[in-house]
Each structure stands twice: as structure tokens, then as C-alpha cells.
C-alpha positions, 0 to 999 in steps of 0.5 A: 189316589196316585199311591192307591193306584200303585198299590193296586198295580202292585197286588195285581203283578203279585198276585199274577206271579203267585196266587193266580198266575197268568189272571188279569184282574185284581181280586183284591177290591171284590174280596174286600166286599165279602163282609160287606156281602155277609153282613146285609145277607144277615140283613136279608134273612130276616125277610119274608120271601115277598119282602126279599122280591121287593128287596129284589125289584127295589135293586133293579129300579135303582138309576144304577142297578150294578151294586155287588153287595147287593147283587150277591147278597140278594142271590146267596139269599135266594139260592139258601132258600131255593136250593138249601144251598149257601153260595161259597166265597169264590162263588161270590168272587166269580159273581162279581168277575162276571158282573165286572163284564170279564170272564171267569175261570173256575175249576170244575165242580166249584159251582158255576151255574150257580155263580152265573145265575147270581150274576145273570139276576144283577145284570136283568135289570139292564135288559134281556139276559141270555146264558149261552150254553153248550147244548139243549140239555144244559140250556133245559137243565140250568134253566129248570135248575136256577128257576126257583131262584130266579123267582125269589128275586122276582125275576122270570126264566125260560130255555130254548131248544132244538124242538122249540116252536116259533111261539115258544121261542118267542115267549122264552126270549120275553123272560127276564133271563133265557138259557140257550145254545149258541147255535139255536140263538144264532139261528133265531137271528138269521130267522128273524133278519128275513121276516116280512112282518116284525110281529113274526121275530122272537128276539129282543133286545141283545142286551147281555150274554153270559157264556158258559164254557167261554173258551169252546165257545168264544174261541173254538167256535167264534169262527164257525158260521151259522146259515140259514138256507133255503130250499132247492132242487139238490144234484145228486147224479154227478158226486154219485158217479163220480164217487163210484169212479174214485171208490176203484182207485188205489192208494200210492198208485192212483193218487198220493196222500200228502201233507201230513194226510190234509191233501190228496192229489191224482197220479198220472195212471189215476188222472188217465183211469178217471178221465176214461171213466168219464170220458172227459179231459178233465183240464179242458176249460169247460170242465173246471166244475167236473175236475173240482167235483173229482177233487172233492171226491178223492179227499172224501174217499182217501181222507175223511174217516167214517167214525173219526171225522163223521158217522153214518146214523139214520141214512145220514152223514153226522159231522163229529166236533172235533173239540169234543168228540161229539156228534156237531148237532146240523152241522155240513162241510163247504165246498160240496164235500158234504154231497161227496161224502154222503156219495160216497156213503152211498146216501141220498144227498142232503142239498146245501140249498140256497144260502139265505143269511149266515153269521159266524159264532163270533159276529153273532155274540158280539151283537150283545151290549155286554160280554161275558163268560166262565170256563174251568180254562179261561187263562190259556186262551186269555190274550186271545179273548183279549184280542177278539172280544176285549175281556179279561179273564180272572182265575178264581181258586177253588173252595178246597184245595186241588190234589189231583195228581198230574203225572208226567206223560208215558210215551212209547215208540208206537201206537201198539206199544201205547196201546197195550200199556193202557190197557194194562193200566186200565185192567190194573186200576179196574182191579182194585175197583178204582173208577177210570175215566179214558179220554180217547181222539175218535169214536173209533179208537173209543170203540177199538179200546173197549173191544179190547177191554172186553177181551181182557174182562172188563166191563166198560160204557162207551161214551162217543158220539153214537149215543151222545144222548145218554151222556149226562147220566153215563158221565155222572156215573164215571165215579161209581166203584169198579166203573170204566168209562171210555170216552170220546174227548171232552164229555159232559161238560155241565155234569159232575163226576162225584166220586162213588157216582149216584151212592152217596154211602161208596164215596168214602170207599173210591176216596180210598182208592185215591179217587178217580183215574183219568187217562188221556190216550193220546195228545190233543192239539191243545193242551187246554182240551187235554186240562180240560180232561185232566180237570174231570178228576179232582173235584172239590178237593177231591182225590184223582190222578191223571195220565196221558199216554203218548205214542211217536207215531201219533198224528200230533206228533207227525204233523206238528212234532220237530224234525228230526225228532228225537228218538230217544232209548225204549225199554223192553216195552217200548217205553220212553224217558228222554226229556228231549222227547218230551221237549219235543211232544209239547213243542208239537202241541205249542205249534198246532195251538200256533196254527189254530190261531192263525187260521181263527186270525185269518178267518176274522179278518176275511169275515169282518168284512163281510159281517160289515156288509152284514149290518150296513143291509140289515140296517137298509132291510130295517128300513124297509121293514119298519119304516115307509122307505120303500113307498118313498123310494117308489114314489120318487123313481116312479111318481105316475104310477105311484100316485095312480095306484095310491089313489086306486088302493089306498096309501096303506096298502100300496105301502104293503105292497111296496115293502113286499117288493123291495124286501124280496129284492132286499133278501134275493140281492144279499143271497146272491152276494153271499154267494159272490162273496163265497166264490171270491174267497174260495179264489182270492189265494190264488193271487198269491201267484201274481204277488198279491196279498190274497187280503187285499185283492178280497177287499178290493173286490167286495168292498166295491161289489157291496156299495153296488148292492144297496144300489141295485136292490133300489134298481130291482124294486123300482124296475119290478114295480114299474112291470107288476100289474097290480090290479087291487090292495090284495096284491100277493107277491107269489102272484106275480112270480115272487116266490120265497122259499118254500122251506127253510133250514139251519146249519153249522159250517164245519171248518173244511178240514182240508183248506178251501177247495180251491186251495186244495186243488192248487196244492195238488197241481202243483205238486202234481206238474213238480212231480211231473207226473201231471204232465200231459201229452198233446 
């Protein structure tokens, strides 16, 4: 037993320096069982489809369901017959990776979808099972896809959208297996932690989630929070005169573009023209809130850029993901940059409303029993989905050999030399009738490329976030003969690039060619987002090349890159071939990963408090809702009044009336805590004046602010029970001033792109009072 588990050290530490390098899982026992898989899969063929759904519903009332062999041999079964599609090897191993509760790396085009629906159909025997998908339109397709499989295994599916009704949602969630944003599930469970009756919930069971793409969304977006709000009157005059005031202002004379362009910050002659526009001096003591309101107005104005950090569509401000150059479907920036945004757009404001439930992307998966997930690029985020979620991640190699062609960067001294240079490349290719696919950083740049490309007489489609709608047929397209695809980072994720595009007869013909031709015009700050488009070229043994084109004065280069950074010696051109400046473009790349990770670490530890505070109402709330806690707390607090009343109208419903009560203070006392919690965090950094750790002195003040809460919602619900005339069982709370909101919504907290406000606002003092420009004259 000792040697074996040496052995099985021993291929792992082989097979993480050879076959799979960087994987943490050993491979080797799940290979062992692909005869085992093909020899009751024979078995299985002999079945009736009836006798292959009672193999099925015989596996899942085994005492232990989790049998591989089984598992796999049953979904490889159902998928030839289903789909006229017999599941590969590496199909079976990735299976098996998710069955083991790890995440899978898999390359495009290797069949994930399929290998997660064998997986999810061997997990439904232990409860719901929840596929967690990137958007509606893959939640729908997969869903519809896998359904005919599913029901071979006798097993029931339903998909989740946007435009889902409250029944809909609910009957989707009853299936055995459900495909879902992680967006729309998330929502759904803030909705349902506010319900007065469990009859109005459509969760179950948080059982077992498979995520697909796992690194976007466990890493890119764990720390992301989802909030449901609710309904108030929103103040539109002050961040619209205050935007017209700052629309006057001058660059490098009003105000100063610093740190890299993440801070923006007023000039003696700006802070003199604002404060006489306003007629307000803006440091006086009752005037935090209008100088805060001018500070949001000048990041609006002088950093954020309509078509790289949002559009304007539908009289609406669109926030753009910045991972995937995509519209981000409700999300809002904090701090009330999304009303001087849309101030600034000259639109009418959307309202933040009243904070009613929020939980980051990260809290929220972690509510499932069981984790786990597959990407095309699991192993550069490995030790971080290690140290978040406890997974480890195993590299499965493709069905066919990859001989995609990666060729080194092509960097120039400028942005114009860069850009000239692909365009030549892209003419050239196009020439040949070679298909191109250009993964651009912005919905401007992708729109500036194609102007351009037009001139010089090629015919492009444009991928961005203005039409992301059209995506999934634009991208299957991409491989068509003579296409140019222009692109805004990583688009259709979900969807195959097959080469010769939906004409099966012009494959041959584009292989010829040698295949698709990705171009990145620029780094991203993650060497994953930029595999990630390399990784649209290449499929299934498939010719393709990529390149990335990089420029000096590229906004990773200036913000991240090494100083000094070296030069090197341009051609004619502007072309470079120095390996220090290469050197020197990857180590930028290496620190803004460094800086991302830090922010997600710093952003957990702040949200795991709060996400405790989170469960320990939740688990109050329950109590109230589900339970008699609320009469009896009544009944103790107030026994005169209590006993009378239940006498009068009955103890069932006094009970009613009682829960009613103290879930409306339940919900009122968290709101407000929410809000507490928000203004304590947006502040805490400035301790770090006084010597303190800003963590610290946030926990020494929630944690306190907390066990007082649960206190208090006791407090309101007795005192407001002891003010309430209630005259009969039909007692309704909005009778008494109890009013709920009206309206409720969801939406995404974009990550302040700039830090917290208050952090925005102090690096500016500083820098203004070091300057001595901020100075004023008593």
C-alpha cells in the first residue's frame, strides 16, 4: 500500500513536469478505468432505450451513486444515440476530473459541453444540479442541446434567463439538472432571501455546481457583487450641474491626470473656477458631500471613455466587461459614479436605490455542497482556485494534436507604427483568402481598425459590445474563406470557429491555407485572456496561427512595464527585436496579474466578514419565516398584549401577523447594515494615517455593529408591536406604515476602476497639498 502510494506520487510529479505540466491531479487511476468504460458501454448497446433509463434510475438509487464506470459508460451510451455522437477518451477523463469535484482544463473544441453533461447526469442522483454558464444564450443552447441526452438517462432539464418569470424559474430549478448564468442564480437568491412566504422562493437545494468557463468565473469574477435593490426617488439635480461645471474644465490646467490615468485630481485655478460656479467653499465641513460629488465628476469626465469603459445605448450608460469586451448585462459602478456618468451623458439617471441584499459571485458559488468547473485555461489561475474554493485542476490533452503556430510578439516603438503593421498583416492574409480573426482591447479600437480596413478594401464584421447579440453566429463564421473578424477581446465563448465556417465543402480549402489567423492587437493584462484568444485557432488538430502585436506606448506597458524600460533599436518601421524589451513586456504583463490578485485577496478578506454577517441574519430570518420564533419572542416581550390579541384573533393569526413584523424589521435592520458596512469600507483606508491596519479597524467596528443588529430587529419588532393597533386577523402591515418597496431590481457592482472614493479623494489631497497647489488662503 506504501509503495503504491509512492508510485502514484511518483507519475503525478512525471506527468506535472512532462505530459501535463502545472496539472495536480494524476490521471493515471481515471485512464485505468477507459476499458472498464468501453466494456460495459458494449454491454449497454444491447439495451432498449426503456432498459437503458432503468440502467440509469438503477445507478442513481444506488446508497452510492458515484460510480465512474458507470456514470460514463451510461452518458457515452446516451450521447451515441441522442446525438449520433460517441464521446472521446479525453471526454471520459474530463468526466471523471469533474465527478472527482476538480476542475478541468480542456482546449477549445474538445467537447465540454458534452463532457459536462455526463458529468452533471452522475452527480443528479445527490441533489439539484446547476451548470453555470457565461450568458442566457448558452444557458438556452446547452440546456436545449443536452436535453435529448439527459432524457435517455432519465433524467429532467431546464435553463434559466433574463426574461424568466418567477414560475418559470421555479419550475427550471425543480428539473434534475438546470443551465443558468451566474448572474440570474445569484439574483434569484437574493430574491428569494427577502420573501415573506416559502411558497414564493424557486431555489432548492444548492447541491452541485458545474461551472463552465471556471476561470472568468470563479476567479474574474468571485469577487463581483450581485445586489438586489429596491425602489427610491433618485437625485438627479446636483451630479447634472455639477457635470456641466466640470464639462468647462481644461486638462493640465484645471486639473491633472495622475497615476498612470486611475486618479484625476483639481488645480488651484480649477478648484477657484468650480468653487465660484458653485459658490460653495468646497472644504468647508458641511460640504464633504458636494466636494465628493465634484470628485466623481471629474473622474467621470477625464477618465472614463465612452466606447472603451461603457456605451451610450437606448438613452442608457452600458458598463463594458472588462475581461471580455462585452456589454456587462445590469451591471452600475459604486460610489455614485454611475449617476455622474450618466450626468455626464446628459442622461436621465438610472437611481442606485436602497440596497436591499447583495453577495459577491464568489459567497454565492460557495453555497453549493460540491464545486466544480472547466475552462480551456484552468492551470494559470490553479493556485488561486486552490486558495479561494480548495480545487485542483487537471490538464486534459486534446483528442488530436495541437499545431497551432504561436509566434513570437511584434513589438514596435509606437501605437501608429503597430497599428499600420496590422493592417498590412491583415490585408496580406486577406489577400490570400486566408480567414483573420483581431482580438482588439476596446469597442473603439475595434471600430477605428475596421474604418481603417475599409479604406484599404477590406470587408470586415465587427464584433463589439454594440451588437453582442449577434455574437454566436458572427463567431461561428470567423473561419469562413476571405472572413475578417474584428473583435473585442474574448468573444463567443461557447462557440466553435470551424474552419471554412458553416460550408462543410471549403474546409479542406482554409486548411490550405494553414488555417485561421488570430491577431491580438495589443497585450491584455493577463496572459490567460490573451491564450484564451490564441486558443480560437487551432481546433481539434486543426492548422491556425496566432500573433500579438505590441506597441511601447501601450497602457500595460506605461502602467506595469519596468523603469527605466529598455528601448531597444527600431527598424525603419518601427519594429523591434531586443529580448530585454520583450523581457521587459511580459514582466509588465507578470505585475498587473500580481496587482489583480492582490485586489481579489483584498476584496475577500473585507467580504468575508460581511458574508458571515450574511448567514448568521439569514439564518435568524429563516427562523422568523419558517418557524414560530417571532410569536414567541412577542409572547415573552410583550405577554399582556400578546395573550389578549391571541385570544381576539386566534394564535394562527396573530402568528401571521407577528412574522410580518419582525421580517420587515429583519429585512429594514440589514438594509441599513449594508449601508453601514459600505460607508465603514469606503473610510477605513484612511486609518492608515494613524498607524492602523485599515483591516483591522473594519473588523473592529463591524463585528461589534453586527451582534447589535440581531439585538435590534428583536427591539423593533416588540416596540412596533406594542404601537400597532391592531383591530382584526386581517391586519395588512402597509396599513400601518409598513410599506416594502414598491419595486425591486438586480444588478452587477462593477469594480470601481478607480479604487474606493474615499481613496480617490485622498490621493488627490495629497497630491494636491504636496504640490502646494492645494493651499488656500484664509
Amino acid at each position: 500500500m506504501f509503495g503504491m502510494g509512492l508510485v502514484s506520487k511518483f507519475n503525478a510529479w512525471r506527468r506535472k513536469l512532462q505530459e501535463q505540466p502545472g496539472t495536480t491531479i494524476d490521471l493515471e487511476p481515471m485512464r485505468a478505468l477507459l476499458p472498464e468504460i468501453e466494456e460495459r458501454e458494449a454491454e449497454l448497446s444491447e439495451l432498449t432505450d426503456d432498459e437503458l433509463r432503468a440502467a440509469a434510475k438503477a445507478l442513481h438509487q444506488r446508497e452510492d451513486p458515484k460510480d465512474f464506470v458507470e456514470a460514463c459508460a451510461l452518458g457515452r451510451e446516451a450521447a451515441k444515440r441522442a446525438l449520433d455522437e460517441r464521446p472521446y477518451d479525453v471526454q471520459l477523463l474530463g468526466a471523471q476530473v469533474l465527478l472527482a469535484g476538480h476542475v478541468v482544463e480542456m482546449a477549445t473544441g474538445e467537447g465540454k459541453t458534452l463532457t459536462a453533461a455526463i458529468a452533471a447526469a452522475g452527480y443528479a442522483a445527490m441533489g439539484p444540479v446547476h451548470v453555470i454558464t457565461v450568458n442566457d444564450y448558452l444557458a438556452r443552447r446547452d440546456a436545449e442541446w443536452m436535453r435529448p441526452v439527459y432524457e435517455l438517462l432519465d433524467l429532467t432539464v431546464g435553463w434559466v434567463n433574463e426574461s424568466s418569470t418567477a414560475e418559470e424559474r421555479r419550475a427550471a430549478y425543480a428539473k434534475d439538472i438546470t443551465y443558468v448564468s451566474v448572474s440570474e442564480a445569484g439574483f434569484d437568491l437574493l430574491r428569494d432571501s427577502i420573501v415573506t412566504d416559502t411558497a414564493d422562493r424557486v431555489h432548492r437545494e444548492f447541491a452541485t455546481v458545474i461551472v463552465d468557463e471556471a476561470d472568468s468565473i470563479l476567479i474574474d469574477e468571485a469577487r463581483v457583487p450581485l445586489v438586489l435593490a429596491g425602489s427610491t426617488i433618485a437625485e438627479e439635480d446636483q451630479p447634472t450641474a455639477i457635470a456641466e461645471i466640470v464639462s468647462g474644465l481644461h486638462r493640465d490646467r484645471d486639473y491633472e491626470v495622475v497615476d498612470e490615468g486611475r486618479t484625476a485630481h483639481l488645480t488651484t485655478r480649477g478648484l477657484a473656477k468650480v468653487e465660484s460656479a458653485l459658490d460653495v467653499d468646497l472644504y468647508a465641513e458641511d460640504n464633504v458631500d458636494m466636494l465628493t460629488a465634484v470628485n466623481l465628476a471629474l473622474h467621470a469626465e477625464a477618465l472614463l471613455v465612452r466606447d472603451v469603459d461603457y456605451i451610450v445605448r437606448d438613452e442608457r450608460v452600458e458598463l463594458i466587461d472588462e475581461f471580455r469586451g462585452r456589454v456587462a448585462q445590469r451591471r452600475r459602478w459604486p460610489d455614485g459614479l454611475q449617476a455622474a456618468v450618466e450626468a455626464k451623458e446628459k442622461i436621465r439617471s438610472s437611481g442606485g436605490g436602497t440596497v436591499l441584499q447583495t453577495i459577491t459571485v464568489q459567497a454565492f458559488l460557495t453555497q453549493y455542497k460540491r464545486i466544480c468547473g472547466m475552462t480551456g485555461t484552468a492551470m494559470p489561475v490553479g493556485d488561486q482556485l486552490r486558495e479561494f474554493y480548495k480545487l485542483e485542476v487537471a490538464v486534459i490533452p486534446p483528442h488530436l494534436p495541437n499545431i497551432r503556430k504561436d509566434w513570437p510578439d511584434r513589438v514596435y516603438a509606437s501605437a501608429e507604427e503597430r497599428d499600420i503593421a496590422v493592417v498590412a498583416e491583415i490585408v496580406a492574409m486577406h489577400n490570400t483568402g486566408r480567414p483573420v480573426l483581431i482580438g482588439t482591447l476596446s469597442v473603439a479600437e475595434s471600430e477605428r481598425l475596421a474604418a481603417t480596413l475599409a479604406e484599404e478594401g477590406v470587408e470586415c464584421v465587427v464584433l463589439n459590445a454594440k451588437n453582442d447579440e449577434a455574437e454566436a453566429g458572427i463567431v461561428a463564421e470567423a473561419g469562413a474563406f476571405s472572413a475578417v473578424t474584428v473583435s473585442t477581446q474574448m468573444t463567443g465563448r461557447g462557440v466553435d470557429i470551424r474552419l471554412g465556417g458553416s460550408d462543410e465543402k471549403e474546409r479542406e480549402r482554409v486548411a490550405e491555407l494553414g488555417g485561421l489567423f488570430v491577431i491580438g492587437t495589443a497585450r491584455n493584462d493577463s496572459r490567460r485572456i490573451d491564450d484564451q484568444l490564441r486558443g480560437r485557432a487551432g481546433r481539434q488538430g486543426d492548422p491556425g496561427e496566432s500573433m500579438f502585436f505590441v506597441s511601447l506606448e501601450d497602457e500595460l506597458i506605461e502602467r506595469y512595464g519596468p523603469e527605466p524600460m529598455p528601448m531597444g533599436q527600431a527598424d525603419a518601421e518601427g519594429a523591434i527585436e531586443d529580448e530585454d524589451v520583450r523581457w521587459a513586456i511580459g514582466s509588465a504583463q507578470r505585475v498587473a496579474e500580481t496587482v489583480n490578485l492582490e485586489i481579489h485577496r483584498n476584496t475577500w478578506r473585507y467580504n468575508y466578514l460581511l458574508d458571515q454577517h450574511r448567514q448568521l441574519h439569514a439564518k435568524r430570518r429563516e427562523e422568523l419565516l419558517t418557524t414560530d420564533a417571532a410569536g414567541e419572542l412577542l409572547a415573552e416581550r410583550s405577554p399582556d398584549k400578546y395573550n389578549e390579541l391571541a385570544e381576539e384573533l386566534g394564535e394562527e393569526a396573530l402568528l401571521r401577523i407577528a412574522r410580518t413584523i419582525a421580517l420587515f424589521h429583519a429585512d429594514q435592520a440589514w438594509s441599513e447594515h449594508l449601508a453601514d458596512m459600505s460607508e465603514l469600507r469606503e473610510g477605513i483606508h484612511l486609518r492608515v494615517l494613524g498607524s492602523q491596519d485599515p483591516l483591522d479597524e473594519f473588523h473592529r467596528e463591524a463585528i461589534p455593529a453586527f451582534r447589535g443588529l440581531l439585538a435590534e430587529i428583536d427591539n423593533r419588532t416588540v416596540a412596533e408591536f406594542e404601537e400597532q393597533e391592531i383591530t382584526g386577523p386581517d391586519w395588512e402591515p402597509a396599513d400601518a406604515g409598513l410599506v416594502r418597496p414598491s419595486a425591486t431590481w438586480t444588478y452587477v457592482v462593477s469594480d470601481n476602476p478607480f479604487g474606493s472614493e474615499m481613496e480617490r479623494f485622498f490621493a488627490g489631497m495629497v497630491k494636491l497639498f504636496r504640490s502646494g497647489k492645494g493651499v488656500k488662503k484664509s
